[in-house]
C-alpha positions as CSV (number, residue, x, y, z in Angstrom):
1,X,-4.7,5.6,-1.4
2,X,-5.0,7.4,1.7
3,X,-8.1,9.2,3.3
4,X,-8.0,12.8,4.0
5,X,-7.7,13.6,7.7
6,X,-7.8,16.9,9.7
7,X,-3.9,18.1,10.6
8,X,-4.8,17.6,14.7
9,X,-5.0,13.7,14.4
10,X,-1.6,12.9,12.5
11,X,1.3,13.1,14.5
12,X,3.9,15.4,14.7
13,X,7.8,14.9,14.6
14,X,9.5,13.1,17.1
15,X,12.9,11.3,18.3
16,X,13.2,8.9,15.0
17,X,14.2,5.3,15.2
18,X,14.4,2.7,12.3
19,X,12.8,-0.9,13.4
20,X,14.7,-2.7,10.6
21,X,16.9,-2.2,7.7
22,X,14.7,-2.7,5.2
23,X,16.8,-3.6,2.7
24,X,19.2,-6.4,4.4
25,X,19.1,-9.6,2.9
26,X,16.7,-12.2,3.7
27,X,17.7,-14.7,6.5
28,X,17.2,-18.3,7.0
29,X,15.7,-20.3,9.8
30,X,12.9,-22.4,11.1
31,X,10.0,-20.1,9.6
32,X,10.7,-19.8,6.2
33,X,8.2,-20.2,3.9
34,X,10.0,-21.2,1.0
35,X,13.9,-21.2,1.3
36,X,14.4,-20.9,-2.8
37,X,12.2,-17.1,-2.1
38,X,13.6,-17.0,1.3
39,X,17.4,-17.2,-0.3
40,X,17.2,-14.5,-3.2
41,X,18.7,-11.1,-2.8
42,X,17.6,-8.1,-5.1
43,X,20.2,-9.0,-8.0
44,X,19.7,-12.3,-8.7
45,X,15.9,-11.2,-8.6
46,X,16.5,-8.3,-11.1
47,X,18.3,-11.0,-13.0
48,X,15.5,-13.1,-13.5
49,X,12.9,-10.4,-14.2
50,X,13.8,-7.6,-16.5
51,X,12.9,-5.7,-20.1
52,X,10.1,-3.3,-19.1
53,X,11.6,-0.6,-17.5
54,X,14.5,1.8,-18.8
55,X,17.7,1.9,-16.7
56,X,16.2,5.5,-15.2
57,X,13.1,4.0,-14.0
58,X,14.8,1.1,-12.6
59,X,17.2,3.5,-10.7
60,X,14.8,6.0,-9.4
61,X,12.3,3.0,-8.6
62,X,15.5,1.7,-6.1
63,X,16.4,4.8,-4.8
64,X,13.0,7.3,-4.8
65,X,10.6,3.7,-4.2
66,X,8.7,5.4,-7.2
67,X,8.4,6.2,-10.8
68,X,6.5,7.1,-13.9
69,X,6.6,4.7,-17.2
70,X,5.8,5.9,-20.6
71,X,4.9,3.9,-23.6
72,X,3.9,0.7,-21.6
73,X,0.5,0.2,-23.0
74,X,-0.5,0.8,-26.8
75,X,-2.7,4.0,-27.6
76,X,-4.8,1.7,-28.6
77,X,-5.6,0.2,-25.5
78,X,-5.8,3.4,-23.8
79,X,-8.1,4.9,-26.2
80,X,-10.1,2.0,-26.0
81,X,-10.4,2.0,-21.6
82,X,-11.1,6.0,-22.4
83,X,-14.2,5.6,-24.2
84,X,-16.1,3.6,-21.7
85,X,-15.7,5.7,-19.4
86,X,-18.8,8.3,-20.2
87,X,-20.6,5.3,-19.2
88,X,-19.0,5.1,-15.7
89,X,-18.0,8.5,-14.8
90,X,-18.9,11.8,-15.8
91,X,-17.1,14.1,-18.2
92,X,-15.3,17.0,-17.5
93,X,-17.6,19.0,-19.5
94,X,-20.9,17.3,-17.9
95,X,-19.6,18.3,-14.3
96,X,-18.4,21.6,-15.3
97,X,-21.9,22.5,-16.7
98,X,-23.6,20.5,-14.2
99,X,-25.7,18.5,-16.5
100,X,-26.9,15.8,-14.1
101,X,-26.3,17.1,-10.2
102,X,-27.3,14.1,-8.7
103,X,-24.5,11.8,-10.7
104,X,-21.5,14.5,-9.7
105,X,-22.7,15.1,-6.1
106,X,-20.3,12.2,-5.1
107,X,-17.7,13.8,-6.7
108,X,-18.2,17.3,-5.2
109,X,-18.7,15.6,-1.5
110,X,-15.9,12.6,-2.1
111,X,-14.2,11.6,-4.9
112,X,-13.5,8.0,-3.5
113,X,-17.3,7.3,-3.1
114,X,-17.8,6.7,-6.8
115,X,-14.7,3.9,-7.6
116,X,-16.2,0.9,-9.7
117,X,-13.8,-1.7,-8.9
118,X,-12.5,-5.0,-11.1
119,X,-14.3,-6.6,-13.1
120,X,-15.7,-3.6,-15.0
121,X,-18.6,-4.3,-17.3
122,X,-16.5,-3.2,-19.9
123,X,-13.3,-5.2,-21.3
124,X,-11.6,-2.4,-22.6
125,X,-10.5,-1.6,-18.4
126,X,-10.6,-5.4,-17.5
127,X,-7.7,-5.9,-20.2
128,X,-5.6,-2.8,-18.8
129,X,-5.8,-4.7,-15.2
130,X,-4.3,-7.7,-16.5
131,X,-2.6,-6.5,-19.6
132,X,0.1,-9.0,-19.8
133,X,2.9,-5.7,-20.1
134,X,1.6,-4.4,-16.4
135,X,2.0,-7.9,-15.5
136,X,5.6,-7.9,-17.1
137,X,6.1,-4.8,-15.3
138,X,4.8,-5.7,-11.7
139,X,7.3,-8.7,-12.1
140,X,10.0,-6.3,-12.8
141,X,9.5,-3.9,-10.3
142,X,8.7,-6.5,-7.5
143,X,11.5,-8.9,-8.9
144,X,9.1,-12.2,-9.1
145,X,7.2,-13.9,-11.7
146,X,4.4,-15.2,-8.8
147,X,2.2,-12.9,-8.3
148,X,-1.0,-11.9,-7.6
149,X,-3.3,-8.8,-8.4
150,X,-5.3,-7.4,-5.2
151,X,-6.7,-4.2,-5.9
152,X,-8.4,-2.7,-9.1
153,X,-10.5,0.4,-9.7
154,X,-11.2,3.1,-11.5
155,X,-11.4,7.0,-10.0
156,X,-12.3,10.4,-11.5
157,X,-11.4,14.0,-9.7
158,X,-12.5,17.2,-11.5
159,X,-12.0,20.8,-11.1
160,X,-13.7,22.0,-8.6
161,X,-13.8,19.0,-6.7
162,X,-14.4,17.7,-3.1
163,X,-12.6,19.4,-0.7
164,X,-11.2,16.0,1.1
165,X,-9.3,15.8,-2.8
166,X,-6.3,17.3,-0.9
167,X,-4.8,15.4,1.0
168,X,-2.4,15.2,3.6
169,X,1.4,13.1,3.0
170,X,0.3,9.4,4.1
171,X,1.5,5.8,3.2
172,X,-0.6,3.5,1.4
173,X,0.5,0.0,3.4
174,X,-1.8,0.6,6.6
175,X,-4.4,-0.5,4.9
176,X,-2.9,-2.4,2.5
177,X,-1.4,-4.7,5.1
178,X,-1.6,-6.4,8.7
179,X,1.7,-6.2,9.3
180,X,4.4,-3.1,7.7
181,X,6.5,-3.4,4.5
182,X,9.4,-5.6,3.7
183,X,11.6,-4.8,0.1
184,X,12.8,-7.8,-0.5
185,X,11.4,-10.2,-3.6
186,X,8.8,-12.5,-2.2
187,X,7.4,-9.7,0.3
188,X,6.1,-6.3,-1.3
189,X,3.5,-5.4,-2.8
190,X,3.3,-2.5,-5.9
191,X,0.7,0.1,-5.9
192,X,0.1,1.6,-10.0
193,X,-2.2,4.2,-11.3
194,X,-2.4,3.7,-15.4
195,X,-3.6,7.2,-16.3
196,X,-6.4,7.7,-19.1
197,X,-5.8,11.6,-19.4
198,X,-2.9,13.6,-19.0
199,X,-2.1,14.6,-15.8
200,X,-0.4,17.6,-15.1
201,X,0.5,19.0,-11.6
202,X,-2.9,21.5,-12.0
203,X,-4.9,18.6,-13.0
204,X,-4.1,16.8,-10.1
205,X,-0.9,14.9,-10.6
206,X,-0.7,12.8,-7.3
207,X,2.3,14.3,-5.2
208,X,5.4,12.3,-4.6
209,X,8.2,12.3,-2.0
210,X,11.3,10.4,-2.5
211,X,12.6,7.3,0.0
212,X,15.6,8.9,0.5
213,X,14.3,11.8,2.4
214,X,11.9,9.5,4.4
215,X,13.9,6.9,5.8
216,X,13.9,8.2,9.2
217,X,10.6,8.4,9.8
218,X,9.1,6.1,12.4
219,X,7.1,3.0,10.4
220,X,4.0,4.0,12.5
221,X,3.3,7.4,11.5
222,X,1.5,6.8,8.3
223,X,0.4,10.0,7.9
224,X,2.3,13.6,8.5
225,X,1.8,17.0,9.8
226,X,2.3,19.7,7.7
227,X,3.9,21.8,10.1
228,X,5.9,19.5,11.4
229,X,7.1,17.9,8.0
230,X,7.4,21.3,6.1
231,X,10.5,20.3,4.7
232,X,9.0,17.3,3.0
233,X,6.0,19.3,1.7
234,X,8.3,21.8,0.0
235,X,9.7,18.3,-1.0
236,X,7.1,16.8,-2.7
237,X,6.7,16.5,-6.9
238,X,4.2,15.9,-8.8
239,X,3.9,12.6,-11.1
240,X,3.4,14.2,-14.4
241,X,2.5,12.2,-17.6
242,X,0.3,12.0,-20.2
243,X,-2.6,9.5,-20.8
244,X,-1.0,6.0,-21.0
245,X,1.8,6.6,-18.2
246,X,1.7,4.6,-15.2
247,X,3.0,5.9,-11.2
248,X,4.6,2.7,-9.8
249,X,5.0,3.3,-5.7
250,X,5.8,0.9,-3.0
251,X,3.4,1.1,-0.5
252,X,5.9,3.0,2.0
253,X,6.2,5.9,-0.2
254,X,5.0,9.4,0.9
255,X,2.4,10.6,-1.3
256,X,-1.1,12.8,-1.2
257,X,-3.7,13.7,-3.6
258,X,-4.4,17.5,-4.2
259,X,-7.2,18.9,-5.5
260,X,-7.8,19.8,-9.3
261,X,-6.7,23.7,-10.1
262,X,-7.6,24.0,-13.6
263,X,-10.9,24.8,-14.2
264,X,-13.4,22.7,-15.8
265,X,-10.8,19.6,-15.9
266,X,-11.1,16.2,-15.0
267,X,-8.4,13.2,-14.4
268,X,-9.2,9.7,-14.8
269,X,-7.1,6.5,-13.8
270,X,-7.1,3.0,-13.2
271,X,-5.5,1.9,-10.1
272,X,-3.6,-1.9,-10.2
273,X,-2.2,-3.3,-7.5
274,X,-0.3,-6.3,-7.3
275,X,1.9,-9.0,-4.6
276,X,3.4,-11.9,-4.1
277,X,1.1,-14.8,-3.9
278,X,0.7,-16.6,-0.9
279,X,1.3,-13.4,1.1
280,X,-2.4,-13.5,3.1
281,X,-1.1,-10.1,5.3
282,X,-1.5,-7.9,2.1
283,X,-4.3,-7.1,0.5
284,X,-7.5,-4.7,-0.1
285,X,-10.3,-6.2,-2.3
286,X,-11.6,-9.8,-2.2
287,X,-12.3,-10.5,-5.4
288,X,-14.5,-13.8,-4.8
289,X,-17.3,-11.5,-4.0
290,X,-17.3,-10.5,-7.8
291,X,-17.7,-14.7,-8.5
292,X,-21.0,-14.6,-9.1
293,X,-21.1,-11.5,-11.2
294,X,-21.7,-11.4,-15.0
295,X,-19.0,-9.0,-15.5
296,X,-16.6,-11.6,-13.9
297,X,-18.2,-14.3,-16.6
298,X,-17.7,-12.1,-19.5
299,X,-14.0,-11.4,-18.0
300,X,-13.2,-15.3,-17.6
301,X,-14.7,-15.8,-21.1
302,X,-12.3,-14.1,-22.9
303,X,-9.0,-14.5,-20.2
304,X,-5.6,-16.4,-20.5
305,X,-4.2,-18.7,-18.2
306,X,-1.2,-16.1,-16.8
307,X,-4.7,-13.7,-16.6
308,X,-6.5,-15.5,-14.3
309,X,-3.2,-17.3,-12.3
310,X,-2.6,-13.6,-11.0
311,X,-6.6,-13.1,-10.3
312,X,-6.1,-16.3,-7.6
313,X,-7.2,-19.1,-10.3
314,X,-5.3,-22.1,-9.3
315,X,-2.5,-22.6,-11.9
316,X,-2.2,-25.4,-14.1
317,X,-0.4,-28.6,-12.1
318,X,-1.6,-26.9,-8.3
319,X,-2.5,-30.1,-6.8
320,X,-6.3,-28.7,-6.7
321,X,-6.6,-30.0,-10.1
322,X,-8.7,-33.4,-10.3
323,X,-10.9,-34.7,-12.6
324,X,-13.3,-34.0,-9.9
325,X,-13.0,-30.3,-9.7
326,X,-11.8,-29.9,-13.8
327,X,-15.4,-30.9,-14.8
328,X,-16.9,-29.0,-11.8
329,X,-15.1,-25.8,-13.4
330,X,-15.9,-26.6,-17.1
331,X,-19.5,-27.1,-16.0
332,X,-19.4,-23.6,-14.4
333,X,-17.7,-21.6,-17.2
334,X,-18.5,-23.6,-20.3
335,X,-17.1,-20.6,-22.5
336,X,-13.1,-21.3,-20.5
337,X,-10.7,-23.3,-22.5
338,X,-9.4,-25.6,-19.7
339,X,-7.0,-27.6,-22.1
340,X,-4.0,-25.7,-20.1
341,X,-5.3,-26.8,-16.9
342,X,-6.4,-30.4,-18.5
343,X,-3.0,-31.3,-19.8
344,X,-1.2,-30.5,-17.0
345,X,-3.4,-33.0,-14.7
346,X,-3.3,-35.5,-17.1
347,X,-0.3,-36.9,-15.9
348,X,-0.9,-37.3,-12.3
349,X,-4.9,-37.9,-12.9
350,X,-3.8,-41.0,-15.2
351,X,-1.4,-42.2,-12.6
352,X,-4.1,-42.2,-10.1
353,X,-6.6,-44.2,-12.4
C-alpha cells in the first residue's frame, strides 16, 4: 500500500538496467541460511504446496505477479467479518448522509488514517487473517509451508472520498522491506486484500499492471510518473470481484488506488500479508505491541497451533520449549491448550530430567 505523492517527486523514465534476474535459481555458498530452502527451485516448490489455486491463477500469478481468487472463503465467513464492521467503520449510507461528521472526517481527509489493524476486537476479522484456506493459499502462492503473517488491517474508501484516494503507480516492497525483492521460495513475501463488498472498477477496484510490462524498470523507482509511464497507465486493470475475492500481488507489482466514482458507495477489505519466517528484512507491523491487549487474549483463546505458528508463536519442538517457559505460558494464557506444545517437549524435557 503506497502513499499518494505529488507527480514532481517520482522520477521520470530513464536508461533502464536490470540488477538481477530475478528469477535464476538459488545458489550455494558460505552464506546460506539453510541449504535444504537454499536448494529448491520454483517446481519442486509448486510440488510441495498446491490445491488452492486454479491452473489460471497459478499462471497469471507466474507471469502478471498477480491475481484475483474466488470462492476461497465461505459466505459464511464473509458475511460474518461484514457485520462487524458498522462497529468499526462507517457505512456507505452513514457517510453519504453525513450522519456523524466527526467519525468520516478521516475518511474525507485520508483514508489510511482510520485502519484498525490485527487483532480486531471482533473474531469474525481475526479468523479471516488466519483462516487456515488464506494460509493454504499464501503457501501456494509463495511455494512454502513456513511462514509467517506480518501485516493485517482493515480499510474503508467511499464515494466521495479523500483526494490522496488516487494514487499514483508505486510498489509496495519499499516499505515492506530493507532490502528489494527476491522470487524465489524462502525469500518473498505476498501482499492480499480479502474484499467484504464487491468491488468494481467505479467502486475503487485497486489498479493493476502486469510483470511483464514492468520488468525493465529500474528496482529503485518505486513509484512512476504519469507522463513518463503513460503507456503503463493506459496499461493498468482493475481487480474486479465480488465480496469474498482476494488480490494476491507480490510486492514488486505496479499498482495504485483510485478514488471511488460511484456515488454514495463504499469498499471494505482486509489486507493480509504474509513471509517466510526467519526473513527479519521484511516486514510492517510488530505484532508484540498487541501482547498485552485483550483483543490479542480473546484471539489466543480461541486459536490453533498452525494459527498462532504463523503469528510468531514458537512451534511445537523449537528448542524454546522448557518446562520452564511451558508453565510460564500456561500461567499467562490459562484459556490455551498447550498439550501440542507439551507433547512435543516431552521427549527431550524427560531426557533432560
Amino acid at each position: 500500500m503506497g502513499a499518494w505523492l505529488p507527480e514532481a517527486l517520482t522520477f521520470a523514465r530513464a536508461p533502464i538496467w536490470q540488477a538481477s534476474d530475478p528469477l535464476r535459481a538459488p545458489e550455494g555458498g558460505a552464506g546460506q541460511r539453510d541449504d535444504r530452502r537454499e536448494d529448491e527451485t520454483w517446481a519442486s516448490a509448486r510440488r510441495r504446496v498446491t490445491g488452492v489455486l486454479s491452473s489460471a491463477d497459478q499462471a497469471q500469478w507466474e507471469e502478471d505477479g498477480w491475481c484475483v481468487v474466488r470462492d476461497l472463503l465461505s459466505p459464511e465467513t464473509i458475511a460474518a467479518a461484514q457485520a462487524v464492521l458498522p462497529g468499526l467503520v462507517p457505512t456507505a449510507e452513514e457517510f453519504a448522509d453525513n450522519e456523524n461528521s466527526a467519525r468520516n472526517e478521516p475518511f474525507r481527509i485520508d483514508s489510511h488514517r482510520v485502519m484498525p489493524r490485527f487483532p480486531f476486537e471482533d473474531g469474525a476479522l481475526n479468523d479471516i487473517v488466519v483462516h487456515d484456506r488464506i494460509i493454504d493459499l499464501a503457501e501456494q502462492l509463495l511455494g512454502i509451508s513456513d511462514l509467517r503473517l506480518y501485516q493485517a488491517m482493515l480499510s474503508a474508501k467511499y464515494g466521495e472520498g479523500a483526494l490522496s484516494d488516487e494514487q499514483l503507480l508505486h510498489v509496495d516492497f519499499g516499505n515492506h522491506t530493507l532490502v528489494v525483492p527476491r522470487h524465489e521460495p524462502g525469500y518473498q513475501q505476498l501482499e492480499m486484500f480479502v474484499y467484504l463488498s464487491d468491488v468494481t472498477a467505479e467502486t475503487a477496484a485497486t489498479r493493476v499492471v502486469s510483470r511483464r510490462l514492468t520488468s525493465d524498470i529500474p528496482v529503485e523507482r518505486t513509484y512512476l510518473s504519469q507522463t513518463a509511464y503513460a503507456d503503463l497507465y493506459a496499461a493498468e486493470v482493475p481487480a474486479v470481484g465480488p465480496a469474498g475475492s482476494i488480490l494476491a500481488y507480490r510486492p514488486d507489482v505496479y499498482h495504485r488506488g483510485v478514488r471511488m466514482t460511484a456515488p454514495g458507495s463504499a469498499r471494505f477489505m482486509v489486507h493480509v500479508s504474509y513471509k517466510p519466517a526467519a526473513t527479519d528484512w521484511l516486514g510492517s507491523h510488530g505484532l508484540p505491541s498487541a501482547g498485552e491487549d485483550m483483543s490479542w487474549y480473546r484471539f489466543v483463546s480461541g486459536a490453533s497451533e498452525r494459527q498462532l505458528t504463523v503469528l510468531g508463536f514458537p512451534p511445537p519442538g523449537n528448542p524454546y520449549w522448557t518446562a520452564e517457559t511451558l508453565a510460564g505460558v500456561a500461567a499467562r494464557y490459562p484459556m490455551l491448550d498447550l498439550s501440542p506444545w507439551q507433547g512435543a517437549a516431552a521427549g527431550h524435557l524427560g531426557s533432560d530430567a
